[in-house]
C-alpha positions in Angstrom: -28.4 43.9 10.9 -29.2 45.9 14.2 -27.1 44.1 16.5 -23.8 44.7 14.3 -21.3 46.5 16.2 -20.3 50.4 15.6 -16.9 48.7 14.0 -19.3 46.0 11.7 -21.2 48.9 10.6 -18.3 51.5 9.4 -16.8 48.0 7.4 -20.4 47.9 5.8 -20.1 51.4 4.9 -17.1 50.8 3.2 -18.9 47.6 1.3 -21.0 50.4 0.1 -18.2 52.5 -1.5 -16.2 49.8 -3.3 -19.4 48.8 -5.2 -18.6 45.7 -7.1 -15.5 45.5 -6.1 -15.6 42.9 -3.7 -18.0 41.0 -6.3 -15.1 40.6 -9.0 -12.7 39.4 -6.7 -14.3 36.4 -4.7 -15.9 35.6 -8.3 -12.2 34.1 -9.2 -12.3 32.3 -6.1 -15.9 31.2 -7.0 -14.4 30.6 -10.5 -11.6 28.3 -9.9 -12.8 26.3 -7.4 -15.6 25.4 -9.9 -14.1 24.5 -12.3 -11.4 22.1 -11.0 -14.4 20.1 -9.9 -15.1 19.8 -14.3 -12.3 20.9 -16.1 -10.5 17.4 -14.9 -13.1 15.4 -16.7 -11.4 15.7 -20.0 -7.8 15.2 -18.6 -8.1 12.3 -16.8 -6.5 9.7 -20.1 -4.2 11.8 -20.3 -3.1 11.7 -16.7 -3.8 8.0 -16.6 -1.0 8.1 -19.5 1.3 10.1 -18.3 1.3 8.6 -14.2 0.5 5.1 -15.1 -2.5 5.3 -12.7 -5.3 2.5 -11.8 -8.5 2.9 -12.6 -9.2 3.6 -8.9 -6.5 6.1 -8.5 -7.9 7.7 -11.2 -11.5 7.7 -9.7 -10.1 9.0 -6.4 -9.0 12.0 -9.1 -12.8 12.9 -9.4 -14.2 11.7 -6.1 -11.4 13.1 -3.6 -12.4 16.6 -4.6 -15.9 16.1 -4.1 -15.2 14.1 -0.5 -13.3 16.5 1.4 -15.0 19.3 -0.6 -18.5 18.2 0.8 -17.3 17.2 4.1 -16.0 20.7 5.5 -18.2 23.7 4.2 -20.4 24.3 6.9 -16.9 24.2 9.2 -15.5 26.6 6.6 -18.2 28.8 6.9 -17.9 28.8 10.6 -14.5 29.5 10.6 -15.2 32.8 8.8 -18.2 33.9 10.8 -15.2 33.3 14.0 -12.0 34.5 12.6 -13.5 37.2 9.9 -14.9 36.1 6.6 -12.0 37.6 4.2 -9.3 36.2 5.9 -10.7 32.7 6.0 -11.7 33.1 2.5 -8.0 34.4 1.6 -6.2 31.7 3.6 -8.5 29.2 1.5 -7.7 30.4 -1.7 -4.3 30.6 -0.6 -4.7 26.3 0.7 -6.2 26.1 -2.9 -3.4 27.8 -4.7 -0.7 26.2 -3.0 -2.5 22.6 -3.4 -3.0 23.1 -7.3 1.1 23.6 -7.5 1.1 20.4 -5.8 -1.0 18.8 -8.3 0.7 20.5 -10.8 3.6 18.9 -10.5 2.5 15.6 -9.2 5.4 13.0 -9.5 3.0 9.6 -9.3 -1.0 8.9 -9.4 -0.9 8.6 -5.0 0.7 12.2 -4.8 -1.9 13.6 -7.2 -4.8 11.9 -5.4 -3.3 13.9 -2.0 -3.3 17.2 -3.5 -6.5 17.1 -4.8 -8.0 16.1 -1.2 -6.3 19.0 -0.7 -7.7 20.8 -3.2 -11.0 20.3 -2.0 -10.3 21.0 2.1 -9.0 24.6 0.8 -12.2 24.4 -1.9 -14.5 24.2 1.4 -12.9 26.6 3.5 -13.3 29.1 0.6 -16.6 28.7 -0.8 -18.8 29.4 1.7 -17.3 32.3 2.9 -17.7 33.6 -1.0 -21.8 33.3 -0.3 -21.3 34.5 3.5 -19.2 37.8 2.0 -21.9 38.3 -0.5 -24.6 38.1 1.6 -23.8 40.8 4.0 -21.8 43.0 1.3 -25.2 43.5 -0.6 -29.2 43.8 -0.1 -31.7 44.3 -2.2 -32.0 43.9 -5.9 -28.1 44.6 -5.9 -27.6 40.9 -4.0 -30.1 39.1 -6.8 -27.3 41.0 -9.3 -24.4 39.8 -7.0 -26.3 36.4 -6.8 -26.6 36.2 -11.0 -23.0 37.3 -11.1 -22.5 34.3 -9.0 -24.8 31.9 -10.7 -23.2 33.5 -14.3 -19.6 32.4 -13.1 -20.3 28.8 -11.7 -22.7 28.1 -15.2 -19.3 29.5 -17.0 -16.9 27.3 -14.9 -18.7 24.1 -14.7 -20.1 24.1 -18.7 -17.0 26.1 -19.9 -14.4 24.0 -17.8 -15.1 20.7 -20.7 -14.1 23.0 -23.7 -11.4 25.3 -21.6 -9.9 21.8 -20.6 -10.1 20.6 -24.5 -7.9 23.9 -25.5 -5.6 23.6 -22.9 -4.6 20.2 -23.2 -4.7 20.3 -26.8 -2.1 23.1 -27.0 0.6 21.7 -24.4 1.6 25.1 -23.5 5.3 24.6 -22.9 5.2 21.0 -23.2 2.9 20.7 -20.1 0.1 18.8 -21.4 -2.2 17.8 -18.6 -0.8 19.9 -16.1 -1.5 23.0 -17.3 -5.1 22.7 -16.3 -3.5 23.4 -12.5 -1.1 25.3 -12.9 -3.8 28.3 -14.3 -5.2 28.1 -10.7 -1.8 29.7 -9.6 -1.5 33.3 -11.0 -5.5 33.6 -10.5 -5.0 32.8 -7.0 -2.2 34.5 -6.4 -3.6 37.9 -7.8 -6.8 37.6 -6.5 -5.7 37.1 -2.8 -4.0 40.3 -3.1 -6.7 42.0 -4.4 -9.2 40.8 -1.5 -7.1 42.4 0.6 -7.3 45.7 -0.6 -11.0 46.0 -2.0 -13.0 42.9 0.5 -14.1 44.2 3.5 -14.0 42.4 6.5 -17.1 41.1 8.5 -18.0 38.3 11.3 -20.7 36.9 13.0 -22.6 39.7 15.6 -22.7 37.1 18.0 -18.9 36.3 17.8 -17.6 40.1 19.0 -19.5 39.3 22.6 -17.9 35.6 23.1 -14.9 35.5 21.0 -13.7 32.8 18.1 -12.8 30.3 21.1 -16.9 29.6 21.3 -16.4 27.2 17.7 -18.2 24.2 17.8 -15.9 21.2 17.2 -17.4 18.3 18.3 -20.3 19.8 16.2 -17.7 19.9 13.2 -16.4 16.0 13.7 -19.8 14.8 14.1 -21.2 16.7 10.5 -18.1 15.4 9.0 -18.1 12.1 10.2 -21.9 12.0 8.7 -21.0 13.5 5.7 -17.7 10.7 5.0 -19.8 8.5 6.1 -22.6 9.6 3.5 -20.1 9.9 0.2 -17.5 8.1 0.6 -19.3 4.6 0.2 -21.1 6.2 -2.9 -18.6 7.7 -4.6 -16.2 4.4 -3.9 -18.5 1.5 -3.0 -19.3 0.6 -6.8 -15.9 0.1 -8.1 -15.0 -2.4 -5.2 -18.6 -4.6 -6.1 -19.9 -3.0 -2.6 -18.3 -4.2 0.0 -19.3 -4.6 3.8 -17.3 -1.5 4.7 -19.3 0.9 2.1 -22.6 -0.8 3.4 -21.7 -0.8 7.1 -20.9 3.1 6.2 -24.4 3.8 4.9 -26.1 2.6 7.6 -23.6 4.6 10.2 -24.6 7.4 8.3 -27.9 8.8 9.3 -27.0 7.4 13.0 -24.3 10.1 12.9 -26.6 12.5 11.3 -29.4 12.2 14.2 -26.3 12.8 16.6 -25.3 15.6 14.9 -29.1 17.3 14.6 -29.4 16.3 18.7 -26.0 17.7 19.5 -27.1 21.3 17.6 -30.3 21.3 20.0 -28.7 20.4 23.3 -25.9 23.2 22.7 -28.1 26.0 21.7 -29.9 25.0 24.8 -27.2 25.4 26.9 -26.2 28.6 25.0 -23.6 27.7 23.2 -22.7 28.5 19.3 -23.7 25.4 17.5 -21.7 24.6 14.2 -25.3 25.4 12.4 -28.0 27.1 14.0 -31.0 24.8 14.4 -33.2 27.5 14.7 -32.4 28.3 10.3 -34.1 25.1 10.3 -37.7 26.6 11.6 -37.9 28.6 8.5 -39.9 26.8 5.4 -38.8 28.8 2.9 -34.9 27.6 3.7 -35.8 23.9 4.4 -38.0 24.1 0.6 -34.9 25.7 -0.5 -32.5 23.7 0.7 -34.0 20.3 -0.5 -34.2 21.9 -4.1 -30.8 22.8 -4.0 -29.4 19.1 -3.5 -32.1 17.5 -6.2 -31.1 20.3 -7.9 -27.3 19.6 -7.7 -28.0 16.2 -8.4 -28.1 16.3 -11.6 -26.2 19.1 -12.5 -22.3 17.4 -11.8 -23.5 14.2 -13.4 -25.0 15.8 -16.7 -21.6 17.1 -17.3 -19.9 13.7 -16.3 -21.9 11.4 -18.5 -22.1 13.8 -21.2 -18.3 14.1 -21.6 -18.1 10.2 -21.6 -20.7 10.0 -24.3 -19.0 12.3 -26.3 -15.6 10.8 -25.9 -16.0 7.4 -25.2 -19.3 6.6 -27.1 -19.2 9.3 -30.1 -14.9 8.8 -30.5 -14.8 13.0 -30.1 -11.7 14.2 -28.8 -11.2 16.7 -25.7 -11.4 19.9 -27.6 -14.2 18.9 -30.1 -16.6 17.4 -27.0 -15.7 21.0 -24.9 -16.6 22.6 -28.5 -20.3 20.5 -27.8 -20.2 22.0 -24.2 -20.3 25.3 -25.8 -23.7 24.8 -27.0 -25.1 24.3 -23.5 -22.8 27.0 -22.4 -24.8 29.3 -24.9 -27.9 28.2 -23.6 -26.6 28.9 -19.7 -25.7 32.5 -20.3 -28.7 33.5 -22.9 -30.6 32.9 -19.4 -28.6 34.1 -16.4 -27.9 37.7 -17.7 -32.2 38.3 -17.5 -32.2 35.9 -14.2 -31.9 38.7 -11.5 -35.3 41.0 -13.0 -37.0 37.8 -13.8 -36.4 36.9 -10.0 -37.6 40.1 -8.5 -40.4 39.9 -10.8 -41.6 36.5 -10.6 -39.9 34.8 -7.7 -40.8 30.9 -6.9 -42.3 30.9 -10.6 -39.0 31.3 -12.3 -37.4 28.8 -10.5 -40.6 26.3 -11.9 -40.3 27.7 -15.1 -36.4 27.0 -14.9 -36.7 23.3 -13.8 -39.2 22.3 -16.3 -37.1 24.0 -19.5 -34.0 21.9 -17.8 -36.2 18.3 -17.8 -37.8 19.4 -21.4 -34.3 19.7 -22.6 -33.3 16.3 -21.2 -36.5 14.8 -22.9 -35.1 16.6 -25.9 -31.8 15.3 -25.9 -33.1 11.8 -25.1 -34.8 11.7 -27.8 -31.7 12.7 -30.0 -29.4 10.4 -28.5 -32.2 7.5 -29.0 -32.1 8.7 -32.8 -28.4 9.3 -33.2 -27.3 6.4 -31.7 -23.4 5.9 -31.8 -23.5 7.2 -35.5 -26.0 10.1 -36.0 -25.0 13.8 -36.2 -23.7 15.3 -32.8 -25.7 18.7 -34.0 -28.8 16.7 -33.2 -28.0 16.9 -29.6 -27.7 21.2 -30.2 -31.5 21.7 -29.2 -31.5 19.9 -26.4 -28.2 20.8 -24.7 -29.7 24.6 -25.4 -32.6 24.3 -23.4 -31.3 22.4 -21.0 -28.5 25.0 -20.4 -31.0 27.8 -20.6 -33.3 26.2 -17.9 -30.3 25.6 -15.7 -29.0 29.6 -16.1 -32.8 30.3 -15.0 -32.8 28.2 -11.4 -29.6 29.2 -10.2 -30.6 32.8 -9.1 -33.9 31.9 -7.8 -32.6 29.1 -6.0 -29.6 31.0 -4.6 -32.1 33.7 -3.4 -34.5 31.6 -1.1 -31.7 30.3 1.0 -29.9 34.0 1.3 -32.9 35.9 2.1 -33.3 34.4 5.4 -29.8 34.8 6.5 -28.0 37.9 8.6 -24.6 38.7 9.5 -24.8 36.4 12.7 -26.4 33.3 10.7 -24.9 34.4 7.0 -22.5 31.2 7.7 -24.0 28.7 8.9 -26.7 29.4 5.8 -24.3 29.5 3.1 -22.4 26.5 4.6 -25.6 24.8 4.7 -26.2 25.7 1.2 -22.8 24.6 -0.2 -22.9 21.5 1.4 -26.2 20.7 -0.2 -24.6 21.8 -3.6 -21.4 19.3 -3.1 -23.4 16.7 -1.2 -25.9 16.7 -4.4 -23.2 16.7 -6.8 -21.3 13.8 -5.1 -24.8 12.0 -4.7 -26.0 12.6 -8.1 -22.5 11.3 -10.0 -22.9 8.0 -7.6 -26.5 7.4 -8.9 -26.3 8.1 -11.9 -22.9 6.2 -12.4 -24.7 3.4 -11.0 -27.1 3.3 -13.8 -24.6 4.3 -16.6 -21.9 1.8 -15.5 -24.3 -0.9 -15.0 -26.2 -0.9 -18.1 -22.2 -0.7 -19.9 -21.9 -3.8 -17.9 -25.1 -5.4 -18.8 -23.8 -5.2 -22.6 -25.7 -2.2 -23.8 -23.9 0.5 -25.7 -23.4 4.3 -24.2 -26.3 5.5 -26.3 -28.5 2.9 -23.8 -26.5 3.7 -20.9 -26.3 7.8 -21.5 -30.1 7.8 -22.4 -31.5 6.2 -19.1 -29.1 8.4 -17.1 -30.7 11.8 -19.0 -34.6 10.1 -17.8 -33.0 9.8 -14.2 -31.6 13.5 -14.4 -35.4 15.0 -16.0 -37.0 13.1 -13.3 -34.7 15.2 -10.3 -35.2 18.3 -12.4 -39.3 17.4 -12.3 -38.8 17.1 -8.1 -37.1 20.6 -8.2 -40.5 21.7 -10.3 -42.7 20.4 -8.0 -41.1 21.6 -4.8 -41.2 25.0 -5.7 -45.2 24.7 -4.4 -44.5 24.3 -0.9 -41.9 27.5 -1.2 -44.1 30.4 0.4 -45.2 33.2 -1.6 -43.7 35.8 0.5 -40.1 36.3 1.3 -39.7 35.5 4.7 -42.7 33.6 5.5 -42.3 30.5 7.5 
């Protein structure tokens, strides 16, 4: 933090004063950008009702989020080490805002699929500035607390988002039905815009006071994104159309574009430029242990709610409120952890994050064994213990995991980390849900029912969860040690 200007270091004074100020207002951003990525899930007959929509149009719901969402995070976070972090994160709340109207009051099932590409552009540009903001607003044991906070809120969003969804829908407020579930987004957005700027201070990249915001990379950004498109799109989509030559030609253009990317960040921080991400975050093991643990991680996380919400409704005959009402159960288990997540993270460090993995797979064991008994018939409660521990093992990596990556980063590289970061967390998400939809669709296919098809999608999920367990050995000991 030495190299921050006179004017950097009076703002972080004034981080200091606010307290958690700044914490409770990028948490709503955090909060509604989570959980439109979920809270969709037990809308989407609805909206195929109500829109007439294809099947596809109705995937594109999901998967368009998830696309654009993954594709520009790391140029989001950019943009706020450039242009000032609470401003980018402000103007993509505000994209966000403005995009859930749109959605809101979506006409047909092509304008719906548009505004929630939207969605997830102003999704990208927002998150990682909430991570970048937190990072340099707080050190210490007070950013693990900021960094539970964080974890609390995206465990609330994403488990909470199935039962919130349920309520919603269920009650038709004013005869909305459906499209209430974006129309919430509005007044949240609206309020907490205003209140960033009155209680978030401002900060930027060291570097950026010295060369000014006309040093950002682009060709670096169209070359991650291409990758990245190139990456998810053929996952998410490729499936539905039986795999077609595009989605295959895509795959294979995709770690090309990837090496050109990685070559491209070397050549211009030779030449002393401002890469879109540092290579150099890259030389630290602790961050590339991290980092890989986040997307396993990730992984499973998106598709356990998926599949679970499709096994509820589809394969149990639960409707939107009483499968959210199941939700709450792993909900429970989420926050029972995360409140004791920051000490237990000070105290034990790598260990927790174990400890948290292998509760997560033992609950999917659990609940594999439940669904194997229940069948289609049995009593949901069986599911209750393991949704519990698999909720409680989740609200104990999310800290721990958050914590590696932002240890390492500064105010000059607090970007480009937390863009990195996100990515890996929308990257594994979209990833995971392509997997394991591969499995879960295919054995539907085959003939077998969705106690079959959920059960061998749970082993898949344990056996990520058991990678994140076993990674945590390479992880060094000591903060900061390479």
């Amino acid at each position: 933090m030495s190299n921050l200007s006179t004017a950097s270091r009076a703002e972080g004074a004034g981080q200091r004063a606010v307290t958690w100020a700044p914490l409770a207002v990028i948490l709503c951003g955090t909060f509604v950008y989570v959980l439109d990525f979920f809270i969709v899930n037990v809308a989407l007959p609805s909206i195929q009702r109500s829109l007439a929509a294809s099947p596809a149009a109705i995937e594109w719901v999901v998967a368009g989020y998830g696309l654009t969402s993954a594709a520009f995070l790391v140029t989001g976070g950019r943009l706020g080490d450039h242009y000032g972090r609470r401003r980018v994160f402000c103007a993509g709340l505000g994209g966000f805002t403005a995009a859930s109207a749109l959605c809101a009051v979506a006409p047909d099932a092509g304008f719906l699929v548009g505004a929630r590409l939207a969605q997830g552009v102003a999704a990208a540009i927002m998150a990682p500035n909430v991570l970048s903001i937190l990072g340099t607003t707080y050190a210490g044991p007070a950013r693990v607390k900021a960094i539970s906070a964080y974890g609390i809120v995206m465990g609330v969003a994403a488990a909470g988002g199935q039962l919130l969804g349920g309520v919603l829908i269920d009650a038709n407020l004013a005869g909305l039905g459906w499209r209430v579930i974006f129309w919430v987004n509005v007044p949240v957005g609206i309020v907490a815009i205003a209140a960033a700027r009155r209680w978030v201070p401002e900060s930027r990249s060291a570097v950026n006071n010295t060369t000014g915001p006309g040093q950002l990379d682009l060709r670096g950004a169209a070359l991650f994104t291409a990758a990245l498109v190139a990456l998810v799109l053929p996952l998410l989509d490729g499936r539905a159309h039986g795999w077609p030559a595009w989605s295959l030609a895509c795959l294979a253009a995709s770690p090309v574009l990837l090496a050109a990317f990685a070559a491209w960040l070397r050549h211009a921080k030779r030449r002393g430029g401002q890469p879109l991400l540092d290579p150099s975050i890259f030389a630290v093991r602790a961050f590339r242990t991290g980092l890989a643990c986040q997307l396993l991680f990730w992984c499973q996380q998106a598709a356990c709610y998926l599949l679970l919400a499709l096994y509820l409704q589809e394969g149990r005959g639960l409707s939107p409120i009483k499968s959210g009402g199941v939700f709450a159960v792993l909900a429970a288990g989420y926050l029972a952890t995360s409140f004791r997540a920051p000490a237990l993270t000070v105290k034990y460090g790598r260990r927790l994050l174990f400890a948290g993995a292998l509760v997560a797979a033992l609950g999917n064991v659990a609940l594999l064994l439940a669904v194997a008994d229940a069948g289609s018939s049995g009593a949901i409660a069986a599911l209750f213990p393991g949704l519990f521990l698999l909720g409680a093992g989740q609200g104990l990596c999310i800290t721990p995991l958050t914590s590696t990556v932002l240890s390492h980063a500064d105010a000059s590289t607090a970007g480009s980390v937390s863009g990195a970061m996100s990515t890996a967390q929308q990257v594994g998400n979209a990833i995971g849900v392509a997997i394991s939809g591969v499995i879960f669709y295919g054995l539907l296919g085959a003939g077998h029912g969705y106690a079959v098809a959920y059960g061998w999608s749970i082993a898949q999920m344990a056996v990520l969860l058991a990678g994140v367990a076993a990674l945590t050995f390479i992880i060094p000991k000591t903060a900061g040690r390479s």
